[in-house]
Each structure stands twice: as structure tokens, then as C-alpha cells.
C-alpha positions in Angstrom: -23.6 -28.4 4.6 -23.5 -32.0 4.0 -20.5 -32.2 2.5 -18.7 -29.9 5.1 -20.3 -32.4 7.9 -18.6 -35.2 6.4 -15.5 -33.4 6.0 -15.4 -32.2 10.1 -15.8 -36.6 10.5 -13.3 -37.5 7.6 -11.2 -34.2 6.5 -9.5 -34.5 3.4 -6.7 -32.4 4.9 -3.7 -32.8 7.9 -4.8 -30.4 10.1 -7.1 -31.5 12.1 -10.1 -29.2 13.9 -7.5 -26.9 16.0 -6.2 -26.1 12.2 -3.1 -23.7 10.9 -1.7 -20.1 12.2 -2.3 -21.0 15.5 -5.6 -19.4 15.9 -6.6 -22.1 18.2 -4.2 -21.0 20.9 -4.7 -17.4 20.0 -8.3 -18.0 20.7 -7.9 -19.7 24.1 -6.3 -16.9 25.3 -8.7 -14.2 24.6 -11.2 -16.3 25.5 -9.2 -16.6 29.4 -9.3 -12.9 29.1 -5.9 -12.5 27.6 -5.0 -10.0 25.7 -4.2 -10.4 21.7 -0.2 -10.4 21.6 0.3 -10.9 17.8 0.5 -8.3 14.9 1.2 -11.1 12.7 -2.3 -11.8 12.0 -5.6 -9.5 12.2 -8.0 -10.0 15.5 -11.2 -11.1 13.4 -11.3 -14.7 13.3 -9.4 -15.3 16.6 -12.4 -13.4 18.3 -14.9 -15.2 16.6 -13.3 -18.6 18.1 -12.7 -16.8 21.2 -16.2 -16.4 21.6 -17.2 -20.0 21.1 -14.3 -21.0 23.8 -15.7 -18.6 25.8 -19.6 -20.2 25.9 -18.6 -23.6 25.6 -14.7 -24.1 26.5 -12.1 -25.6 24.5 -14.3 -27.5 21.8 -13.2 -26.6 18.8 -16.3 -28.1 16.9 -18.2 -25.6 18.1 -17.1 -23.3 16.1 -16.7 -25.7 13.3 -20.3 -26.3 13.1 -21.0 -22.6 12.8 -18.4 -22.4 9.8 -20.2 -25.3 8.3 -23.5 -23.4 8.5 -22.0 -20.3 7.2 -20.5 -22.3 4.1 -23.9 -23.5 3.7 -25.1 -20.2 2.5 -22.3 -19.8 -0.7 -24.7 -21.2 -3.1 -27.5 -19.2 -1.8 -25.0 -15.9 -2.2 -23.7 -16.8 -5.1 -27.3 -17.0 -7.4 -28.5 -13.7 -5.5 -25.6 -11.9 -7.0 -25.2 -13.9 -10.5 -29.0 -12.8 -11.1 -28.0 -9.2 -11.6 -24.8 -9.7 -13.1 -26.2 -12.3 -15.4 -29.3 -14.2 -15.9 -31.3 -16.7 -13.4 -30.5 -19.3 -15.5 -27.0 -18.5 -15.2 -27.2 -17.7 -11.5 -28.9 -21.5 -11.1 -26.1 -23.5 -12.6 -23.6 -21.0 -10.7 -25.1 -22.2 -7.6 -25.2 -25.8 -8.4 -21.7 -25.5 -9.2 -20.6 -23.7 -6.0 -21.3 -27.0 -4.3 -18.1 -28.2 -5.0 -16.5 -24.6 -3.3 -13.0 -25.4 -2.2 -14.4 -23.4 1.4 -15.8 -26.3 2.1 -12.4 -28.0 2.8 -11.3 -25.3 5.0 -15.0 -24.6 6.7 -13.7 -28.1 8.3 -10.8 -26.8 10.1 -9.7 -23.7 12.1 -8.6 -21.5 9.0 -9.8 -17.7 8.2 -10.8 -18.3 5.0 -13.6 -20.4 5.7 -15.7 -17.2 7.7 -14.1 -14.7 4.8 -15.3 -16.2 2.1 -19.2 -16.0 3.3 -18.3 -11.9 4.8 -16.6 -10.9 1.0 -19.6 -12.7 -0.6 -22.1 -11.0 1.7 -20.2 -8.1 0.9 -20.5 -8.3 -2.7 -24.0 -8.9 -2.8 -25.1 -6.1 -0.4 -23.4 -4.2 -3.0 -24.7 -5.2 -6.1 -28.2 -5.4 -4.7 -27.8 -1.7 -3.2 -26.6 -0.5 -7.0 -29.2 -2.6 -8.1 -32.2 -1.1 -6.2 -30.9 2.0 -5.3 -30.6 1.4 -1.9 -28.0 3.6 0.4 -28.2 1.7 3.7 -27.0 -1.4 1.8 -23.4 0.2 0.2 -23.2 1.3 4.2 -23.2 -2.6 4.8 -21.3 -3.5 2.0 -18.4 -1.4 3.0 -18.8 -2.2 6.6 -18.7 -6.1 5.7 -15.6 -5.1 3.3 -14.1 -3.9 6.5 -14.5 -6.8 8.7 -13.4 -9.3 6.1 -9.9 -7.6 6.2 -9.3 -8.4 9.5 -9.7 -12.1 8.2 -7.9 -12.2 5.0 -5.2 -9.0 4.9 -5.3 -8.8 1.3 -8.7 -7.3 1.3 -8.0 -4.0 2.7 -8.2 -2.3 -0.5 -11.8 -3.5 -1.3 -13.5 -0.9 0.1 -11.1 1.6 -2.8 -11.9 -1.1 -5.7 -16.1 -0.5 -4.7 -15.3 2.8 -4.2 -14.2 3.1 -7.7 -17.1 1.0 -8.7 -19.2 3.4 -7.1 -17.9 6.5 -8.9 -17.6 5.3 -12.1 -20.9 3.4 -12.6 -23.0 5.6 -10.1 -26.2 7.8 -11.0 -25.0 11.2 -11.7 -24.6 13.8 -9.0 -24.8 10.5 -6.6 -21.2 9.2 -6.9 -19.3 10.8 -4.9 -22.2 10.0 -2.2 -21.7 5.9 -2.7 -18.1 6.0 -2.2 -18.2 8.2 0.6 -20.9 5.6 1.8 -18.7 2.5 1.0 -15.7 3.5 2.3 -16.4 5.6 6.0 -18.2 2.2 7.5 -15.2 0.3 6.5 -13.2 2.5 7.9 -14.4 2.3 10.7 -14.8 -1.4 11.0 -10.6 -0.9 10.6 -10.4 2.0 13.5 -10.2 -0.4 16.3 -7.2 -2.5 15.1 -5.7 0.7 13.7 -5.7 2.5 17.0 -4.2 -0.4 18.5 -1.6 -0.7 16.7 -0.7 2.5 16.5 -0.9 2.6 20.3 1.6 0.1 20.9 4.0 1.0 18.3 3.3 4.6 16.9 2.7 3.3 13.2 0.0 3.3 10.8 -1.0 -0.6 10.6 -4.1 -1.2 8.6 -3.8 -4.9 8.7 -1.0 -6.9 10.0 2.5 -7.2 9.3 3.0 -10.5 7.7 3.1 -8.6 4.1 6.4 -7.7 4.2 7.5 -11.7 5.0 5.2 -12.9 2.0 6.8 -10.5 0.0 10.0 -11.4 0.9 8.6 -15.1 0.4 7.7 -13.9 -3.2 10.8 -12.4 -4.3 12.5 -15.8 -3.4 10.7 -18.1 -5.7 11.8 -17.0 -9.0 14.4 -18.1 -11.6 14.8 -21.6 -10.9 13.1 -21.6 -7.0 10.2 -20.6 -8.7 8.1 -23.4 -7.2 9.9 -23.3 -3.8 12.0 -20.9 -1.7 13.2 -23.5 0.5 16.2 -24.2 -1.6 17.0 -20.3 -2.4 20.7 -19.1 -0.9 19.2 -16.2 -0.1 17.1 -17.1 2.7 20.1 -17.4 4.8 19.6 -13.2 5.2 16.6 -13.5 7.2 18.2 -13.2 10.5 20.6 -10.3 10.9 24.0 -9.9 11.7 23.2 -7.3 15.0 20.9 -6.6 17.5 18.9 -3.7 16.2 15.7 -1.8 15.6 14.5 0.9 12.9 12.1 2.4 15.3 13.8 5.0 16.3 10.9 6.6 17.5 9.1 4.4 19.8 10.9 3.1 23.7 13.2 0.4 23.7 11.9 -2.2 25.8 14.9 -4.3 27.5 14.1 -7.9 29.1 16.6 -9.9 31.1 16.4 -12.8 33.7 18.1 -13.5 37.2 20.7 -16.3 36.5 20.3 -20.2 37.9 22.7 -19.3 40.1 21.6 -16.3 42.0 18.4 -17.7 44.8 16.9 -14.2 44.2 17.9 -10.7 42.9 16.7 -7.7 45.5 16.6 -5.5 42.7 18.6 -4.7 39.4 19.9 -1.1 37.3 20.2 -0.8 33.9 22.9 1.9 32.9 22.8 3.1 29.4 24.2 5.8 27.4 24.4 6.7 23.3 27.2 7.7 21.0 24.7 10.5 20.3 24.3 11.2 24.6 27.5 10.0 26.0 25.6 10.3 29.6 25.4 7.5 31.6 22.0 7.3 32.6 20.0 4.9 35.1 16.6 2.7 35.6 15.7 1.1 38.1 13.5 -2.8 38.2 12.7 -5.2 40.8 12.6 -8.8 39.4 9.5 -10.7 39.6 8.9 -13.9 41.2 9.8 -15.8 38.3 13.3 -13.8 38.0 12.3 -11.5 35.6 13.3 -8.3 34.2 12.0 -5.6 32.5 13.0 -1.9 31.4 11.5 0.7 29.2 14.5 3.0 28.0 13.3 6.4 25.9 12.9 6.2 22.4 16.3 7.0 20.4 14.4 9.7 18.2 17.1 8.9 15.6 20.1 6.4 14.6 22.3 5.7 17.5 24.5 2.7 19.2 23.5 2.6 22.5 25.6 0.6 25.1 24.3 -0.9 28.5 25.4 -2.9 31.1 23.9 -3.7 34.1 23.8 -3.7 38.6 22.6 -6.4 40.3 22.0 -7.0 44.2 21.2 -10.3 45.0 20.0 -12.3 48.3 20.1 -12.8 50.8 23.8 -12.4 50.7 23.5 -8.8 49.4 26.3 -9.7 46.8 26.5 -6.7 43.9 27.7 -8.4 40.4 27.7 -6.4 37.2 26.8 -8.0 33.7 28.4 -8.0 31.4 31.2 -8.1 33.8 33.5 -5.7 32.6 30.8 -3.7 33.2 30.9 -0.2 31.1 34.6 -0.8 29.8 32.9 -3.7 27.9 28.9 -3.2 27.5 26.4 -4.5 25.6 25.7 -2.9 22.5 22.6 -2.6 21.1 22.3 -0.5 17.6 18.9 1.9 16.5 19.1 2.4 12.6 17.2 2.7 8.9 20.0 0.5 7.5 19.0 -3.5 7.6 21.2 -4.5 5.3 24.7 -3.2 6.1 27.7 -2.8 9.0 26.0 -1.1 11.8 28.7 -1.1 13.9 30.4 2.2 13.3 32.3 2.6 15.8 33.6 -1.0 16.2 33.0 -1.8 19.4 32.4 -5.6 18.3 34.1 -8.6 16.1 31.3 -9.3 13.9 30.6 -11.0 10.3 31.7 -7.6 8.6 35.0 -7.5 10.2 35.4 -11.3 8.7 34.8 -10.1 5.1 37.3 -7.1 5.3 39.9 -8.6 7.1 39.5 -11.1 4.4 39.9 -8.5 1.7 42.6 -6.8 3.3 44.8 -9.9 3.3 43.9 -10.8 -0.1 43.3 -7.2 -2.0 45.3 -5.1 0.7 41.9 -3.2 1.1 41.8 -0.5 4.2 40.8 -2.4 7.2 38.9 -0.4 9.4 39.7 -0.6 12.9 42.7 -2.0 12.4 44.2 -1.4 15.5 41.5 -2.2 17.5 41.0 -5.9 15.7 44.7 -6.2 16.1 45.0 -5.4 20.0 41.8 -8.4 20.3 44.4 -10.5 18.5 42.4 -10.5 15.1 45.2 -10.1 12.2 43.8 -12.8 9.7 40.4 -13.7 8.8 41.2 -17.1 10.0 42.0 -16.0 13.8 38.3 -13.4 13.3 36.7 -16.7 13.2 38.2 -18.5 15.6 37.6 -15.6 18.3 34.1 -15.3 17.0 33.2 -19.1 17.1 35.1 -19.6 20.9 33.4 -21.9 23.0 31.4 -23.5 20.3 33.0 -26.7 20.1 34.5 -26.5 17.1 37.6 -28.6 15.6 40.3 -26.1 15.3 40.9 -25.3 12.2 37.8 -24.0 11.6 38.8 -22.1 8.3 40.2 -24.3 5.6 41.4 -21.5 3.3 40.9 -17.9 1.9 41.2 -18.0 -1.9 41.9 -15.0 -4.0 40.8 -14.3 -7.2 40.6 -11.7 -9.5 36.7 -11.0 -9.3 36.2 -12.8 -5.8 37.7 -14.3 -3.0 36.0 -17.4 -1.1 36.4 -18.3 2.8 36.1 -22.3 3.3 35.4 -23.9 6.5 36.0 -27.1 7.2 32.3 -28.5 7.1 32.1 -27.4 3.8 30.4 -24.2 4.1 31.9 -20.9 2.4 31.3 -16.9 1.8 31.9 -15.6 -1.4 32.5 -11.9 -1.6 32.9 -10.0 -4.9 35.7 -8.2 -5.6 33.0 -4.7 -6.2 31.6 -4.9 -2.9 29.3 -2.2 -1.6 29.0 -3.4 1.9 25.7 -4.8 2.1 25.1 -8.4 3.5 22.9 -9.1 0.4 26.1 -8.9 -1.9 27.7 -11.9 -0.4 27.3 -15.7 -1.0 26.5 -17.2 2.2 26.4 -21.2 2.8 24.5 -23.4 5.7 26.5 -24.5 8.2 29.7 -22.3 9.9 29.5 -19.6 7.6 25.7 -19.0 8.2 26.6 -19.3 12.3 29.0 -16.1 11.6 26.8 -14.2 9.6 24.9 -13.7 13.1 27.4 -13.8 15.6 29.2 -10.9 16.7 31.5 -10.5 20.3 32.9 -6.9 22.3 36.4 -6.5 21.4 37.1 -5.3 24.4 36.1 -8.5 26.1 38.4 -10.1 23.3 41.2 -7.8 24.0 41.1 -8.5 28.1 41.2 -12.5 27.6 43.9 -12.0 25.3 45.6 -9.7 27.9 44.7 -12.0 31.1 44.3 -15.9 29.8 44.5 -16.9 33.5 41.7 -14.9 34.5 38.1 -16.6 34.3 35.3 -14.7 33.5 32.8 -17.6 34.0 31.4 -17.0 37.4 27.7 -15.7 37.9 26.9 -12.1 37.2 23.6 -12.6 38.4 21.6 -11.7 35.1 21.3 -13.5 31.6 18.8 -14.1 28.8 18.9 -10.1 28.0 17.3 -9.4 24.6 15.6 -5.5 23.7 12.7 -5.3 21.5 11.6 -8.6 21.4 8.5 -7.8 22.8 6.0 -8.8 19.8 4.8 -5.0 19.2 8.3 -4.1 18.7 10.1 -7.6 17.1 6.9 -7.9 14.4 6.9 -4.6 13.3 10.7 -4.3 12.8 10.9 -7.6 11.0 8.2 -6.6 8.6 10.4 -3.5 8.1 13.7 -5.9 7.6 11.6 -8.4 5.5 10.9 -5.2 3.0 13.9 -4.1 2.8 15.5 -7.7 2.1 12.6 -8.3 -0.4 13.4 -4.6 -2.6 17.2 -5.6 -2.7 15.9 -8.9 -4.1 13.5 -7.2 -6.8 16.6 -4.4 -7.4 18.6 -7.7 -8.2 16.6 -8.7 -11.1 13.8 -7.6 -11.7 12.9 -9.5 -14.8 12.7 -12.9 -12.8 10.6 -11.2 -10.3 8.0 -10.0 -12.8 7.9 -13.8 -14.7 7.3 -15.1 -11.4 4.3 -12.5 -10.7 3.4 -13.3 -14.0 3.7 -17.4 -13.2 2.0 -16.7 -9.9 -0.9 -15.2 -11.5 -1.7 -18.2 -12.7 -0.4 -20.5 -10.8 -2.7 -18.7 -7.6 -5.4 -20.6 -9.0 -4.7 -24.4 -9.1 -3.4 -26.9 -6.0 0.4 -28.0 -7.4 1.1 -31.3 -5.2 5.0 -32.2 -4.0 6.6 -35.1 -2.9 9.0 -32.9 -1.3 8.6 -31.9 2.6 10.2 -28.6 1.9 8.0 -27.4 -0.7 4.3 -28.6 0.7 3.1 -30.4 3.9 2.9 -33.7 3.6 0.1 -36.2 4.9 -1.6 -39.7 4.5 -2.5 -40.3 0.8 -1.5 -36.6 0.8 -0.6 -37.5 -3.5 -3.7 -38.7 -4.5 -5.0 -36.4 -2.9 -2.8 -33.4 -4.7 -3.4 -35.1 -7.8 -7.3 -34.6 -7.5 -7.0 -31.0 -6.3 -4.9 -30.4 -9.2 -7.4 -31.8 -11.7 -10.5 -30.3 -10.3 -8.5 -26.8 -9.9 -7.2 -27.3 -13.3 -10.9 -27.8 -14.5 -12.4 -24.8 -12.9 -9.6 -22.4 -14.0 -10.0 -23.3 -17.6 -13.7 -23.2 -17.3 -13.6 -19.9 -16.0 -11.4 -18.4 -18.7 -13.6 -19.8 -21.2 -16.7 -18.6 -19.3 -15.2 -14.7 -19.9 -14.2 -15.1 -23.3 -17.8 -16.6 -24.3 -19.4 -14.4 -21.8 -18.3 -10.8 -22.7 -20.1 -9.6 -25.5 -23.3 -11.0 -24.0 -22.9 -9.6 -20.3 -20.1 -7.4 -20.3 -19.4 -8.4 -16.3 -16.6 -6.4 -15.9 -17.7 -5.6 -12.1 -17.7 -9.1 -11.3 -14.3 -10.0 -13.3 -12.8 -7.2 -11.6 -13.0 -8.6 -8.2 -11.4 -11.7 -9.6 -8.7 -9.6 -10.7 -7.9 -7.4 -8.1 -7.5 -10.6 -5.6 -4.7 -11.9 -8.4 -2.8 -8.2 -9.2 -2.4 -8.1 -5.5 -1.6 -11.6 -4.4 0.7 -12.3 -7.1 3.4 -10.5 -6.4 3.7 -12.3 -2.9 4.0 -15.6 -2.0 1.1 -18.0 -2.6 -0.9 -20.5 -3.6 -4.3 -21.4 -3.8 -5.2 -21.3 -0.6 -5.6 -17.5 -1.6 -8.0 -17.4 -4.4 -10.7 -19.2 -1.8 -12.4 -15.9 -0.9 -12.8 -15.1 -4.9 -13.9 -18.3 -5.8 -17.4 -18.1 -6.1 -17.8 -15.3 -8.5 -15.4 -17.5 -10.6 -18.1 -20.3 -10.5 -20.6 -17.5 -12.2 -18.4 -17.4 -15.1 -18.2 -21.4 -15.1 -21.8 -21.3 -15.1 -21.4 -19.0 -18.2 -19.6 -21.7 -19.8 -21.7 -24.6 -18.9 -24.6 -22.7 -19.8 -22.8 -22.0 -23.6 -21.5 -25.6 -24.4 -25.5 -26.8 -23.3 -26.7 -24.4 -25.7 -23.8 -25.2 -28.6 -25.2 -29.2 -27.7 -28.9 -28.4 -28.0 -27.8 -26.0 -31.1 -25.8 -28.9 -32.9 -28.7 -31.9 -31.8 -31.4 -29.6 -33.2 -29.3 -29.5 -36.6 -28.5 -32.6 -36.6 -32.3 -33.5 -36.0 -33.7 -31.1 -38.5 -31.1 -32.6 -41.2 -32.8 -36.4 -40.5 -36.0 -34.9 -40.9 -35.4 -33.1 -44.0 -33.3 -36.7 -45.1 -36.5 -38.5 -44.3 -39.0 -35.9 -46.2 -37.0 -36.3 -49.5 -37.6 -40.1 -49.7 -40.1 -41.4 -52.0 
């Protein structure tokens, strides 16, 4: 508690008290009464600082204090659980070495971790003392803690299944089934509330939030020779994608739109929409808001689809009607509704887009079908060269933006003239993935996409300006964060398995790396790869030695430790944390919540070299006596 006093004074990290994944501002909004508008994250530790804002405002050392406090109790945890697994004398130096707990860093700053760490602790020893003393009220609390510290660190929501198993395999006959039943029921129900609400909002099963798909993305990123960062990977130009889309077929689109700065107020405004799958052009009706805003709730697709829209507008108080966009239905916008992430959505090619690029491309250089041919043609797209120059209008771009299209025999490469370039293999199988895509103009294509029918009535009528105010802009669907966050986790999966399917031997070394790696600090110069702060080196020099120290100690406390205590239970808790972090991205910010059951085996260590130097001075100590005995 000292040490974590000094540290909320002088913190040895850049974060300051308000800390990282903006729980702070998360917390002031509940705390005003707000409700929690993030999947991205799980509602446990942005209640608990809620709840200090709440009684005392925004101080965030309030909380801080209590997190100190909590941390306090590590050591006391850790020898109540070491006793059983091991000795007292074991469980004595574990404790003396869980003063230097790496939660003590993070008990100083707004960061889950420093709250989990105490629950999964508290959690451990409620059940080893209920296996202990046969007590069933305490694997009720165990699993119910197990439940509340996943909704602080995600990657405990299969806790309650490893005690579970713990339960059934080293349970008293005819009472197994009993103890899992017991673990597992109060966690789930510790898990209902956030279950039900996300199912609520988006009609899927959500046990935790939906940042694992990004971290697994993350993951698949750093291998081969990004290993250490993604930063630098090609590949993580794929993140955004090339259409507006959703895979939730099954849940409401929700459209949003603003009045434009050049309308004084809109009376009201119509969506009209229709699907290639219902070509009936339907209506709903919104009244904008005092701010000028928009918003519409169109019925769930049930299935893949394009659906087009355009809308209505009435403005005052001149009663003016404008339609946006404003060709109205004989150019709308077009939004798509598929499974596919990673390929040409636009099947009916209704718009110029990245795709169209790449096979106009191959057509000129392969004479490959072009698809829509005539349509690209009547827009005035023939060459790749005049895709991009219709796609990039209005940009500001230096004409000519394409510096060449190079055929070869396995590949053909499009340069721009900042440098950039695609590179598209000669076996293509039409997913986004397959391509080479550089920063700069060709990563602005590979998200850009225009109605060709738009293209096709500029060509027709250059005098004509389509510039003046149609009343409504900023229109975006599904960006609502109960629709965006669970379709980018969906997106982020599906980029990260066409990663793995890649090469899947560099993934599993860097699983293999990351198992290891998960457990000591690895310090950069580079702003890219890790933050950066005031003596931020020395400082990532030190971590790296002391998390260097306790990793090694560890190992050697299992290997010397085994034969005496066989502590499987407690190794496998260790374990599980590192099977399922290491696949994902990380570092060792994750291994916190494990940390002090690692100290137990350190104490096993400790405990053995003491012995081996008592051992070796009472040798060397009977050998001078029996030296001194011989002489005359």
C-alpha cells in the first residue's frame, strides 16, 4: 500500500490518474446517468469508477485510493492460497515476494487490471479453501467472483469451465458433478446481465465484449518478420473496407443523416428504400431534431441484399423539397447487407469502386472478362487509368494520377504518382486480401467507391452543376456502436482467418514466441511499436530485467517444485491465461491477473537455492570440523 501511495504521487508510467481505454470518460457518463454506449469493453470497472464519480464527482483519486487498498491485500491472498498448495514456509516468502506485484504499477492509474487481479485472486482462494474444507457456499463464491472478473479482463470468461474441470476431476466422489454445477451457475449469472444486454441490442450471443476479434487480428499481424510490431505489416491497410456494409442481416438497419449548413431548418425528411431482393419502394418518415438531426430504423434484411435509398426533404420556412442524392432513385445510395467481408459486394454494379480498378486493370493487360463493361464504359471508364481518375475527382489531385500499369507474367502492378502501387497476382480469386496494397493513393481507392450513374450523367451533361444544397448530408447506416462494434468484430475475424489460412506456420511460431514473450516488458525506442514517455528507456530497461528475473525464477520454481508438490492446480491457471492470450495480441500487461500464483512458484525457488546454501555451508562446515578433529 506504500508503494502504490508513492506511485499515485510519482507514477512510473505516462498515463496519468484518468489512465488508458477511456474508462475515465466512460465512467463520467454513467455516473451523469448515461447509459454505457460501448461493446468494446465489458461494464465492470467503468461502474466501479462510476460509482466513485457519482459520490464524490470527477476525482479520479478516489477511486485510486480504493485500488491502492485493494492491491494491499495481494500478499495477504497470495499466502492464504500458497498454504494449501504448498507449505507456510513457502506461502511466507510468496508473500514477501508479491510486494514487488507489477499491480501495483497499474493500481496507480485508471486500468482494469488493477481491481481484477484482487477479484481472480479472491476467486482462487475461495476456491481452494472451499476444496480444502469442504465448503459449498465458498465454490458458489468462487464462481460468482470468476464471473465478475470477466467483465474486467475478457479473457477470463472461461474460468468458471477451467474450475469446473478442477472440480470434476479432483472432486470427492458422487460430489463432482455438484461443485461444477456450483462453480459455474453463480458465474453465469454474474454474466446474464451483460449477456441480455447485448443480446438486446444486437440479437447475438456476447459473453464478453467484442474487442477479441481486433486482438486477434492484432495477433495474426505480428508474425514473420512483424513479429514484434504490426505497425509496419502491409496488411493492415485491410482494416477498413472497400463498401458500406453489414453481416447482420438479421438485426434493423439504423440510418443517420444531418440537415445541411445550408438549409435554416428541415420541416421533416423521408427515407425511400427498396432491395434487389424487394424491388418495392418503400417509405419512413423523421422529423429532424433541434440539432439537425436524423434518424431511421429500416427492417432487418433477413438475408444478403443491396439495398438502395435516397431521400425527401422539406425545408423552412421556404417549404423548398430537395432530394439527396439528387438524382434521387435513378442514382441512390447504396448500401450492401452480406456474409462476405472480404470480396466485391457490388453485384450488380451499381458503383465504380476499388474492384472495378483491379479488373479493368486485368482486362487491359490479360484481356480478362470485364464485368459491367458496358456500364463502366457509358461512365467513361475504358482504362484503369481513367477508373481512378473518376474515382479520385474532386480530391485535388495532380492529373496524372496513375503513372503506369505493368504487365507481367505472374502480376501486374498499378503506380501512382506519389509512389504508392497495387499489385495483383495473375491467380486472383477476388478477395481484397490477395492484393498488395501501398499507403498513400492506392490505399485512398481501396475505400472509395462512386454511383455510375452519377458518373455517367456528368459525363452526359458537363455544364450541369450538381453542387447546390440537397438539404441532407453526413448519412452513414449502422454506425451506431451496437451495430458498427459488432460488425467490425465479425470483419476483424474474418480478416484475421484469411491471415492464419495464409501461413499458418508463422502464425503458430508467433503463438509459440508470444507465449513467452507475454511474460516480460520488451522496451522500444520506436513510437510505433510502444508509447513513449520521460525516461520511458530506463525505465523499459528495468521492467525488462525484473520481468526477465521473475520469469526465469518461476520456471525454475516448477521444475524444482514438481516432484515435491505436484501443483498442477495452481500451474494450470498460469497456463490457461498463456494458451488463450497467446494467440492474440499482447504483452505483458496481460499476465498481471496471473502473476501472483507465479510468485508461489518463485517462492518455491527461493525457498530451494536457501536450502541448497544452507545444504552446501553445512558441508562445507562439517568438512572444517572433521579437518580440525584430524590434527594432532
Amino acid at each position: 500500500m506504500l508503494i502504490g501511495a508513492i506511485f499515485l504521487v510519482r507514477p512510473p508510467h505516462p498515463w496519468g490518474w484518468e489512465g488508458i481505454d477511456q474508462y475515465h470518460q466512460l465512467a463520467l457518463a454513467l455516473a451523469r446517468g448515461e447509459p454505457f454506449q460501448t461493446m468494446e469493453v465489458p461494464w465492470g470497472y467503468a461502474y466501479f469508477l462510476a460509482a466513485f464519480y457519482r459520490m464524490f464527482g470527477d476525482r479520479p483519486l478516489a477511486p485510486l485510493v480504493v485500488q491502492v487498498l485493494l492491491n494491499g491485500l495481494i500478499p495477504l491472498l497470495v499466502f492464504l492460497a500458497a498454504r494449501v498448495w504448498f507449505d507456510r514456509r513457502i506461502a511466507t516468502l510468496a508473500a514477501i515476494v508479491s510486494v514487488g506485484s507489477f499491480n501495483t504499477i497499474y493500481a496507480s492509474t485508471q486500468a482494469s487490471d488493477a481491481v481484477c487481479t484482487v477479484l481472480f485472486m479472491a476467486a482462487v482462494l475461495a476456491f481452494v479453501e472451499a476444496r480444502h474444507g469442504d465448503r459449498p457456499i465458498l465454490l458458489a463464491a468462487a464462481g460468482l467472483l470468476c464471473g465478475l472478473a470477466t467483465q474486467f479482463r475478457p479473457n477470463l470468461v472461461l474460468l468458471p469451465g477451467l474450475l469446473a474441470i478442477v472440480a470434476l476431476v479432483c472432486g470427492r466422489s458422487g460430489r463432482r458433478v455438484a461443485a461444477a454445477l456450483l462453480v459455474t451457475l453463480p458465474a453465469c449469472v454474474a454474466l446474464a446481465p451483460w449477456i441480455a444486454r447485448n443480446y438486446r441490442l444486437t440479437g447475438i450471443f456476447l459473453p464478453t465484449s467484442v474487442h477479441g476479434g481486433a486482438q486477434l487480428w492484432y495477433g495474426t499481424l505480428q508474425t514473420g518478420a512483424y513479429r514484434n510490431s504490426r505497425a509496419y505489416n502491409p496488411r493492415r491497410i485491410f482494416e477498413a473496407p472497400s463498401f458500406p456494409y453489414t453481416s447482420l442481416s438479421e438485426a434493423p438497419l439504423v440510418v443517420e443523416a444531418r440537415s445541411m449548413g445550408c438549409v435554416d431548418r428541415l420541416d421533416a425528411a423521408t427515407i425511400h428504400y427498396w432491395s434487389d431482393l424487394d424491388p418495392v419502394e418503400r417509405t419512413v418518415e423523421a422529423a429532424a431534431d433541434d440539432h439537425g438531426r436524423l434518424h431511421f430504423d429500416l427492417p432487418a434484411p433477413g438475408r444478403a441484399t443491396a439495398v438502395y435509398y435516397y431521400f425527401s426533404a422539406r425545408s423552412r420556412p421556404d417549404g423548398r423539397s430537395s432530394t439527396t442524392p439528387e438524382l434521387g432513385a435513378a442514382a441512390p445510395f447504396v448500401f450492401f447487407v452480406s456474409p462476405h467481408h472480404l470480396e466485391d459486394l457490388d453485384r450488380h454494379g451499381d458503383l465504380l469502386d476499388f474492384f472495378d480498378i483491379v479488373r479493368t486493370a486485368r482486362h487491359e493487360t490479360w484481356n480478362d472478362p470485364l464485368p459491367f463493361r458496358d456500364r463502366l464504359a457509358d461512365a467513361g471508364i475504358t482504362t484503369a487509368a481513367s477508373a481512378v481518375t473518376a474515382l479520385l475527382e474532386g480530391r485535388g489531385l495532380e492529373e496524372p494520377i496513375v503513372r503506369g500499369v505493368e504487365g507481367r507474367a505472374d502480376r501486374l502492378v498499378i503506380s501512382f504518382r506519389d509512389g504508392s502501387s497495387i499489385e495483383v497476382p495473375r491467380m486472383w480469386q477476388g478477395l481484397v486480401t490477395d492484393l498488395h496494397v501501398d499507403d498513400g493513393i492506392a490505399a485512398a481507392l481501396l475505400t472509395s467507391s462512386r454511383s455510375l450513374v452519377e458518373l455517367r450523367e456528368r459525363r452526359q451533361h458537363p455544364a450541369s452543376s450538381r453542387n447546390r444544397c440537397t438539404g441532407i448530408e453526413g448519412v452513414v447506416i449502422n454506425e451506431i456502436y451496437y451495430r458498427r462494434e459488432p460488425q467490425m468484430m465479425r470483419r476483424y475475424l474474418a480478416l484475421a482467418l484469411d491471415n492464419i489460412r495464409r501461413d499458418r506456420t508463422a502464425f503458430v511460431i508467433a503463438s509459440v514466441y508470444r507465449a513467452v514473450r507475454q511474460f516480460v516488458v520488451f522496451g522500444s525506442d520506436d513510437v510505433q511499436t510502444v508509447q513513449q514517455f520521460q525516461r520511458s528507456g530506463v525505465v523499459y530497461r528495468m521492467a525488462t530485467v525484473v520481468s526477465t528475473i521473475y520469469l526465469l525464477a518461476f520456471v525454475a520454481g516448477v521444475l524444482v517444485g514438481w516432484r515435491r508438490f505436484a501443483p498442477w492446480v495452481p500451474l494450470a491457471f498460469v497456463l490457461y491465461v498463456t494458451v488463450t492470450i497467446a494467440p492474440v495480441l499482447t504483452n505483458m500487461r496481460y499476465t498481471i491477473t496471473i502473476q501472483p500464483i507465479m510468485f508461489m512458484f518463485i517462492a518455491v525457488a527461493i525457498a530451494t537455492a536457501i536450502d541448497g546454501l544452507q545444504a552446501a555451508a553445512a558441508a562445507a562446515a562439517a568438512r572444517t570440523e572433521s579437518r580440525t578433529a584430524r590434527r594432532p
